[in-house]
N, C-alpha and C positions, 0 to 999 in steps of 0.2 A: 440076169443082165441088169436089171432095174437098179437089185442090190449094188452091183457093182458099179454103175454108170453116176449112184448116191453116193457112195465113196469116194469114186474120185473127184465128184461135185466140191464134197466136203473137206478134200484134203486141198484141192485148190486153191478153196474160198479159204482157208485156214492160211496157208504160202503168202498170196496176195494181202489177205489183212495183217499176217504180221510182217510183209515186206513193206507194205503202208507207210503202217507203225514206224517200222526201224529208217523208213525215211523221213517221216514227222520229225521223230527225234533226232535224228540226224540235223535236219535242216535249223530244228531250235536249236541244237546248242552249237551250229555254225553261227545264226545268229548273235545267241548271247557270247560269242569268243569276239566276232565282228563288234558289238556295241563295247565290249571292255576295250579290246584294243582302238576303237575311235575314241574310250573316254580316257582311257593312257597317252593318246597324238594328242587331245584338243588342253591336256593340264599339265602332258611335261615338263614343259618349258616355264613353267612355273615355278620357279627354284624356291622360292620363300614361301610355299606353301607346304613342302616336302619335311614329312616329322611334324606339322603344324596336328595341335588336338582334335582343332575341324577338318580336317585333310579332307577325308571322305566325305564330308557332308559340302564340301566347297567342291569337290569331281563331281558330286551328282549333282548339284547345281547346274553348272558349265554344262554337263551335259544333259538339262531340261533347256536348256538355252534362257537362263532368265537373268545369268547373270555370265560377265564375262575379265577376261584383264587389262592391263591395259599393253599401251603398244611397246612399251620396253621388256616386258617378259616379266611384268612383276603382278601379282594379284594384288598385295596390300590385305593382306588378311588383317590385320590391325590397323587399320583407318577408319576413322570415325563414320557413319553413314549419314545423313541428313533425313529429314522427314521426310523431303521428297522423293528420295533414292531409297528408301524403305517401301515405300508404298509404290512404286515404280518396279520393284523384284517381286514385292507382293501380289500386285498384281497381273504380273506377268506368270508367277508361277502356277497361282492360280488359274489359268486362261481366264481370264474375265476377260470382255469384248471393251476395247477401246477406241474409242472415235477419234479421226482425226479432226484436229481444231485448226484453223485459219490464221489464230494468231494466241498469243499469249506464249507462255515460256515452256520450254522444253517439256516440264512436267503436269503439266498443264490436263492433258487429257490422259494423264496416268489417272489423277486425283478423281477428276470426272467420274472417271471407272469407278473409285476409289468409294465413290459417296455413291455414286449410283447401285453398288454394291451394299451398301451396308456398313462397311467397313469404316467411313469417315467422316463426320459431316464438320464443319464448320464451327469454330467452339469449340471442339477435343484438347486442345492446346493449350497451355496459358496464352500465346501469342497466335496472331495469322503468319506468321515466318514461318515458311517450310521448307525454306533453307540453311534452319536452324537446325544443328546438331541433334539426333534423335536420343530421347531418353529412354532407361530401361523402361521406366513405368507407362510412357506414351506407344514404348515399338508393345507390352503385353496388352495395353488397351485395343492396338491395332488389331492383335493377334488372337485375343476374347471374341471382339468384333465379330472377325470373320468365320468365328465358331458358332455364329447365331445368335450367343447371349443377348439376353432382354433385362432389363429393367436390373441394371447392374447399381450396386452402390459407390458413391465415392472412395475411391481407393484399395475395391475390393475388386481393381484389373489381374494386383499381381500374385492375390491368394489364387484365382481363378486360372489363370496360367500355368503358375508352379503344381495345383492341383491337377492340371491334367496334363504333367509332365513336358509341357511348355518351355519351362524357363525353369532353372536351378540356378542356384548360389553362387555369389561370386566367390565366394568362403562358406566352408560350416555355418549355416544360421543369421548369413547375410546375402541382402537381394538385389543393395545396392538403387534403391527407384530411383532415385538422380545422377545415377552414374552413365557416362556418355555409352554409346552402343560401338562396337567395331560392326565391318564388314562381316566376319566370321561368325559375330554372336549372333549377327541378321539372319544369315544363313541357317546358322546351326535351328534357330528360330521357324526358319517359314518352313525347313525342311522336314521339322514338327509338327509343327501346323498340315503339311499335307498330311503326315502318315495319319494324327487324329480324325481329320477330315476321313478317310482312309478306312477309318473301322479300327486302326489299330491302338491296343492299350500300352500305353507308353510309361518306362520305370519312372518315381516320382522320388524328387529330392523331397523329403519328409523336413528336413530342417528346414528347406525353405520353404516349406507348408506354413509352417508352425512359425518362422519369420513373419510372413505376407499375410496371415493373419493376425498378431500384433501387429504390422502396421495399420493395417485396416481396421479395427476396432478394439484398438490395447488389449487384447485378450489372445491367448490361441487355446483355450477352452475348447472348442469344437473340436481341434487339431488332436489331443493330447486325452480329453475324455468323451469321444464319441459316443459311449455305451450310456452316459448320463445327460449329456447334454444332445439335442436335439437340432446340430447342426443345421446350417444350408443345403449340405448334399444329399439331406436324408428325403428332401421332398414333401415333408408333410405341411400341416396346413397351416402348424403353429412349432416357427422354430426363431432360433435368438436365444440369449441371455435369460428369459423368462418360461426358459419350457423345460426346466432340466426335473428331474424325475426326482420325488422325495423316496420313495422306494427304492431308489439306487444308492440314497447315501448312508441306508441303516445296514448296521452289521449285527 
């Protein structure tokens, strides 16, 4: 009887766990059908974003809620963003805690967030206008920033970016740093930013490696001969221009 009374314990408990299961599963992928079709209602109506190269990275925006369209049904994937509407997505996407201020402008306690984060302080800019059109090389400084970086060199935002799959080319082997930023490239940008944040390793435009490095120190020798030269990324204690290996250049 024992036996028997432990079998059908065990066949029970076997029914029940994978009736469980098959209602887990059930229930996620009602879920994820539910979150696609709210991120299909909340971007439809979006006509000028449909066949756009950021399509998907402007849906999953909308639906982090950090960004949204405006009230004629158009997103403006290619309009310019300002500094303060950069760092106002960015910091939304991020959750960083923003406080409300009593007075000042709209962006006001974005920025707060902004610097209180790490991301910004005062001096980043050539100008204090942060209503001024955002540049490539100012939205990758923002976007280094919030990756932690310390004790970054002047103009080594946009190697650092493209390096960790950040930001690519506007063309083959161009990065563009003073070229104005859209909405779309912002996005396509933070949206990066989170996966790195994320853990995740992101493909990297090599030419704009090797771009963002000549602009940063006329050279892309790191880029091009890692195995001799003694790179940034490599970590050690002595690297630059003066560390490169005599033993690597004899044949």
């Amino acid at each position: 009887m024992k036996k028997i009374s432990i079998s059908v314990f065990t066949a029970l408990s076997l029914f029940v766990g994978s009736f469980y299961l098959n209602t887990v599963e059930a229930a996620q992928e009602s879920n994820a059908d539910k979150m696609a079709e709210s991120r299909e209602t909340k971007t439809s109506h979006f006509t000028d974003i449909q066949g756009h190269w950021a399509q998907t990275a402007i849906q999953d925006a909308i639906q982090r809620g950090y960004v949204d369209g405006y009230p004629d049904k158009r997103f403006l994937p290619n309009k310019q963003v300002t500094r303060a509407e950069f760092m106002k997505m960015a910091v939304s996407a991020l959750d960083i805690e923003v406080a409300s201020l009593s007075s000042g402008s709209w962006y006001a306690p974005y920025v707060a967030a902004a610097e209180s984060a790490g991301i910004y302080k005062a001096g980043d800019f050539g100008n204090s206008n942060l209503t001024e059109r955002l540049t490539r090389e100012e939205m990758a400084k923002l976007a280094v920033k919030a990756l932690g970086y310390k004790n970054v060199e002047d103009k080594q935002w946009m190697y650092l970016a493209s390096n960790d799959g950040i930001i690519s080319g506007t063309a083959p082997g161009v990065i563009s740093p003073t070229g104005t930023t859209t909405r779309a490239q912002a996005i396509a940008v933070i949206e990066r930013l989170l996966q790195v944040k994320s853990g995740k390793e992101l493909p990297v435009d090599k030419y704009a490696v090797a771009a963002a490095e000549v602009y940063w120190h006329k050279t892309n020798i790191f880029s091009v001969a890692p195995e001799i030269f003694n790179g940034p990324d490599n970590h050690n204690k002595n690297f630059g221009i003066d560390s490169w290996k005599m033993s690597k250049l004899r044949f």
